[in-house]
N, C-alpha and C positions, 0 to 999 in steps of 0.2 A: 504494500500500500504506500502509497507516494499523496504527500500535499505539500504546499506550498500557504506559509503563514504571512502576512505581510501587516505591520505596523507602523503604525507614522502616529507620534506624538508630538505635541508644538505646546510649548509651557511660555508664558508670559511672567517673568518674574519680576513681582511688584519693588518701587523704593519706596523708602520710608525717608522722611524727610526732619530732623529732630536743629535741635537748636547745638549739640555735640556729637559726635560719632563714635561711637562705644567700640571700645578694642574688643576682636571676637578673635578665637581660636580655630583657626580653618579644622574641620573635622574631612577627614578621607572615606570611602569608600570605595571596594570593588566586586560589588554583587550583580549593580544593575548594568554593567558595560563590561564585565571583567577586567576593565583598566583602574586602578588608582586617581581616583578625582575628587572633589571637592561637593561634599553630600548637597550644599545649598545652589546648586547650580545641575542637579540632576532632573528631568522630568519625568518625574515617577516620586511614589509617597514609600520613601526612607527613614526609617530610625535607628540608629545608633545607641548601641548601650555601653559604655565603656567598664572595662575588665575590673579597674579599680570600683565604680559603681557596682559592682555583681558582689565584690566579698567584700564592702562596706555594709551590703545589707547581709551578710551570710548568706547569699542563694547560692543553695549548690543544686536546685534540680530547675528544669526549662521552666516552670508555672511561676517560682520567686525569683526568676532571673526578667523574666518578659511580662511580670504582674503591673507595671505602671506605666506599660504601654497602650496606647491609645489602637482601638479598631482590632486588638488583639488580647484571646482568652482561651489558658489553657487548662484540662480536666485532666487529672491525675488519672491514672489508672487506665483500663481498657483492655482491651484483648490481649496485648501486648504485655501486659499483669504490674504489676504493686511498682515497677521500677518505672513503666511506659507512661507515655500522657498522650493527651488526642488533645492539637492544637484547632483552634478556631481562630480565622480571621476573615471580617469582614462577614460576620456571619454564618459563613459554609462553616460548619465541623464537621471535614471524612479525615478518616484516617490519613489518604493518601490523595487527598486533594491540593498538597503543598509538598512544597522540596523543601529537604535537606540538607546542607552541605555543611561540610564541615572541611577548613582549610581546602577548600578550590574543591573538594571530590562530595559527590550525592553519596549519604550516608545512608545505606539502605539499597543502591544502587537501581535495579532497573524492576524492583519488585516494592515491599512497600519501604516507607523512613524507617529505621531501626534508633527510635526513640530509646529505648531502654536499656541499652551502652552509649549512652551520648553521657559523657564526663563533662561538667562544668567546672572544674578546676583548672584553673594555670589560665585564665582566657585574656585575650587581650581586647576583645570587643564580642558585640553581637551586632550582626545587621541583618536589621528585618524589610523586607522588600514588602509593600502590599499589593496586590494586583498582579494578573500574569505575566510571566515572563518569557514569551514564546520565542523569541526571537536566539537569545544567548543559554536559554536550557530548555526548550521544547516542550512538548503537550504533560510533560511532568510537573512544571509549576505552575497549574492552572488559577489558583487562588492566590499564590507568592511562594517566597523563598526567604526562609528562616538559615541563616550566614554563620555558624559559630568558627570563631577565628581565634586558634592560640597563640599562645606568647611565643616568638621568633626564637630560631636555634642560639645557644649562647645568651640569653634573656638571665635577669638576674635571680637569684632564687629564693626561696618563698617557704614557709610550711605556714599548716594551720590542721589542728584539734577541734572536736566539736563532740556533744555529749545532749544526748534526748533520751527523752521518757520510751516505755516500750522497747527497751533495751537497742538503743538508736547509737548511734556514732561513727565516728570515720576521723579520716588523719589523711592527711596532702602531704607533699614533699615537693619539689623543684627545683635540682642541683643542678648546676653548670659545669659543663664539663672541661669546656676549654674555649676562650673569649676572643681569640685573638684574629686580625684581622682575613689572615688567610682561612683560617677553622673552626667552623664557631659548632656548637655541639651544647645536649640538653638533654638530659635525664627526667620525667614527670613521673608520678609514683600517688593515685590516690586510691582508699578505702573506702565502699561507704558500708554502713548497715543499716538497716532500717527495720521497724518494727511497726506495726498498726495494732487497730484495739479490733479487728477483726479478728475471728479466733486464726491463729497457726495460718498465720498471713503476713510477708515478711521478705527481704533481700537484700545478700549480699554481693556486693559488687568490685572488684578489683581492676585497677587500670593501670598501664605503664605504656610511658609514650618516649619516645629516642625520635630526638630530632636533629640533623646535620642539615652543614651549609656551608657551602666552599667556594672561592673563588676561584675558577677552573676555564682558561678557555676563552676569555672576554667575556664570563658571562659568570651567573650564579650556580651552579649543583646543588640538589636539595633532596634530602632521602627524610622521611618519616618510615619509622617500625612503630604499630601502636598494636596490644594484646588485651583484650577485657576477657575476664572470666567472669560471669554472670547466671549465680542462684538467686532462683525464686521459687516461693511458696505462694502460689497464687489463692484469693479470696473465691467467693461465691455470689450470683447475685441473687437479691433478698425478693422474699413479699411479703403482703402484712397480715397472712397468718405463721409466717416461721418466724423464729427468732433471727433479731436484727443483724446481727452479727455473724451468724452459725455458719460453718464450713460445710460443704457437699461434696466436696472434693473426696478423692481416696487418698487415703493417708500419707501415699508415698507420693501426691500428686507436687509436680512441678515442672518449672519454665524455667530450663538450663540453655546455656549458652555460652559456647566459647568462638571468641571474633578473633580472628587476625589478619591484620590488613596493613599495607606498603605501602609507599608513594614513592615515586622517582621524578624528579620533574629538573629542567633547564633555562632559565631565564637569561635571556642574550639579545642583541641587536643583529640584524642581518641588513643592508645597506643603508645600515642608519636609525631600522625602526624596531622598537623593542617587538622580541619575539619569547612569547611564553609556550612551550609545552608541558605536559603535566600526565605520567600514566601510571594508574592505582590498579591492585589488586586486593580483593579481599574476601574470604572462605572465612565461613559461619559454622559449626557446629550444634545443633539442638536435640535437648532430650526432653523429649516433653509429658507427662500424663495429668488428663487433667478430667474431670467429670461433673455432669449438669443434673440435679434433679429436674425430672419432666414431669413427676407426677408427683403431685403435693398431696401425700398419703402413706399412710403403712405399710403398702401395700409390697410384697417382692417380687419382683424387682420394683425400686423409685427412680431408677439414677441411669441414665447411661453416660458410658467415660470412653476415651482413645487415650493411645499409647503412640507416640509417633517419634519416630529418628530423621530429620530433616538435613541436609546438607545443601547451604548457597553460596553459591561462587558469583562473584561481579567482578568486569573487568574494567576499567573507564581510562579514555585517553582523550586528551583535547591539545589542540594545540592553533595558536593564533596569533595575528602581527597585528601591529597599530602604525599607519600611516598619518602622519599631519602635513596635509596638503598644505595649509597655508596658518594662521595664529587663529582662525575662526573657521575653518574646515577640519576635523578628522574623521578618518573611515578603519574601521575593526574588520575585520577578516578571517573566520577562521573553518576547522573541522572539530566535531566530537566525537566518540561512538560508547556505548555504552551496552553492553554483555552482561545476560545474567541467565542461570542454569540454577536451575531447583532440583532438588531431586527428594520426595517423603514417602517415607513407607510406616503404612499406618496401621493399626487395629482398633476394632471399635470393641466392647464388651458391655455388660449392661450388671449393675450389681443395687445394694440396700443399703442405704444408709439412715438411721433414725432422723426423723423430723428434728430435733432437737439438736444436731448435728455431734452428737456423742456417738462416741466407739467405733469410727472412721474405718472402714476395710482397707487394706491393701488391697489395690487392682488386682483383678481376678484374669487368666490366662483369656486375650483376646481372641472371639469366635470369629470376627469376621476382619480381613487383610485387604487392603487395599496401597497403589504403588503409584506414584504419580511422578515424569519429570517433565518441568516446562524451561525451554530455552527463550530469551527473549533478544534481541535485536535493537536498537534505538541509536538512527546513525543519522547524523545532523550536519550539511552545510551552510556557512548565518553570515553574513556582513549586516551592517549596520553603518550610517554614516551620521554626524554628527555636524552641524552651521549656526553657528552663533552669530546670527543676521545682525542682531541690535545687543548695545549692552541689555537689553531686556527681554530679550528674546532668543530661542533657542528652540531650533526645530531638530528632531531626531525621527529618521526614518531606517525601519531595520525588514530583513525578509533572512526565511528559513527556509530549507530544501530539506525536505525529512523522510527517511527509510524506512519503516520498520519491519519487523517480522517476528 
């Protein structure tokens, strides 16, 4: 299947006229052009949360990081379990109505956002993109693109302790490994745990992130290794004859997951014009069992549950130049593609668990097997030109060539 996206936005940016001119701090961003620019002169609705703001207020999960943003509301939990959140912006809350990315790569890649190893430690900013972005990430950011961007290799280092009710806590770290101007290099290391007042509802989470960056070539080198190990004890949902809290799950029921994912990426100029490439791989491991009362009664069986071993592989590469025709022309240019392969083999089984959610069974041997692999495709051609007609004016028009399968 083949389409063709075309967008043209023209933004009028107002002056203000005062009696002094108030010194302001240019803020950067690169979400909505993949170039580094100046947020108040973008045509598109932009917010910026900066890193030191995120652990002034202690947020360490997506909902206390992006709570005092405007047009945007996020829900803890969801299918994704006790670690995941389902964001809303602009109204629409799906799952996978919005991208992802974290440092330049779609987290989650060509299947849904993998909210639930997303670490808010070590950050250097958040950029929230509202509205879609069809041009520079395709029929993936339909509603926008939530940006999480960490602290640059060789960054200074940091720890931080933290302690909650329901047997809650976690510990950060952030050592530098080596600062100097040819080899900059960075160690990240955070814990969380977390406990809710839901029964035997609960997760821990482990993260470590190695990030390098070299001057190599006329240009930058940049390698990211990041590994989450990710238990969960997921909740049940309630009605208002069981009790509010009670688990339906099987006792051994859980949302494991171990992520590991690379970056390798080249930032250089080629006859004069900065040129970025950037290719990610990242394999997921899942061990899942988890179970639903369907019939809210005594009756045996109440409950049916699956068992499932899931493995997902994404691959993503993009790569593009930036041309400046003239001090009020520039035009972006590039290619994406974006690879992903599922593969779950599942069992379903059906077992009893009391209304009151006491004396939880172990999963019972699965009667019924099922095997599923989806490959997916997402290959994208995009330029974008950019004419700053009037100091107050500024027309952007962008067009996307898209593949998929």
């Amino acid at each position: 299947m083949r389409f063709v996206s075309l967008l043209i936005i023209i933004t009028i940016s107002h002056i203000i006229f005062a009696q002094t001119v108030p010194q302001t701090k240019e803020v950067i961003e690169v979400t909505a052009t993949k170039v580094a620019e100046d947020v108040t002169v973008i045509p598109a609705s932009v917010t910026i949360i900066d890193g030191d703001d995120v652990r002034a207020r202690n947020a360490n999960d997506l909902q206390s990081a992006l709570s005092l943003v405007g047009g945007v509301s996020i829900a803890p939990g969801g299918d994704a379990g006790p670690a995941g959140s389902v964001p809303e912006i602009w109204g629409l809350r799906e799952f996978d109505a919005f991208l992802l990315v974290v440092d330049g790569v779609p987290w989650g890649g060509a299947f849904n956002p993998d909210l639930a190893t997303l670490s808010m430690e070590n950050i250097d900013r958040i950029e929230i993109l509202r509205g879609a972005a069809p041009v520079m990430y395709g029929a993936t950011s339909f509603v926008g693109v939530i940006h999480v961007i960490h602290r640059i290799a060789g960054a200074p280092g940091n720890g931080r302790l933290s302690f909650g009710n329901y047997s809650s806590g976690g510990a950060s770290a952030s050592v530098p490994l080596s600062q100097s101007a040819a080899i900059r290099q960075s160690l990240n290391f955070d814990y969380q745990k977390r406990g809710f007042r839901d029964e035997a509802t609960r997760f821990d989470r482990s993260h470590l992130l190695y990030r390098f960056a070299s001057d190599v070539a006329g240009g930058t080198l940049r390698f990211d290794s990041d590994v989450t190990v990710l238990r969960q004890d997921p909740a049940s949902p309630s009605t208002t004859i069981t009790p509010l809290d009670a688990n339906y799950n099987p006792s051994n029921g859980k949302l494991d997951q171990n992520r590991y994912h690379g970056v390798l990426g080249f930032d250089t100029r080629a006859a004069g014009m900065p040129w970025s490439t950037t290719l990610a791989l990242t394999h997921a491991d899942h061990h899942i069992v988890r179970g639903f009362l369907v019939d809210v009664s005594d009756s045996n069986p109440n409950s049916t549950g699956f068992e499932q071993q899931r493995s997902v592989t994404d691959l993503y590469f993009d790569t593009h130049i930036v041309r400046t025709v003239s001090p009020s022309v520039r035009i972006i240019a590039g290619f994406d593609h974006l690879y992903g392969r599922g593969r779950a083999d599942s069992g379903l089984f059906d077992y009893f668990v009391p209304l009151s959610g006491a004396n939880r069974p172990h999963n019972p041997e699965p009667d019924e097997d099922t095997h599923l692999i989806d490959r997916r495709n997402f290959s994208g051609l995009y330029g974008s030109a950019e004419w700053s007609a009037l100091p107050a004016l500024r027309i952007d028009a962008g067009v996307r060539l898209n593949h998929t399968s």
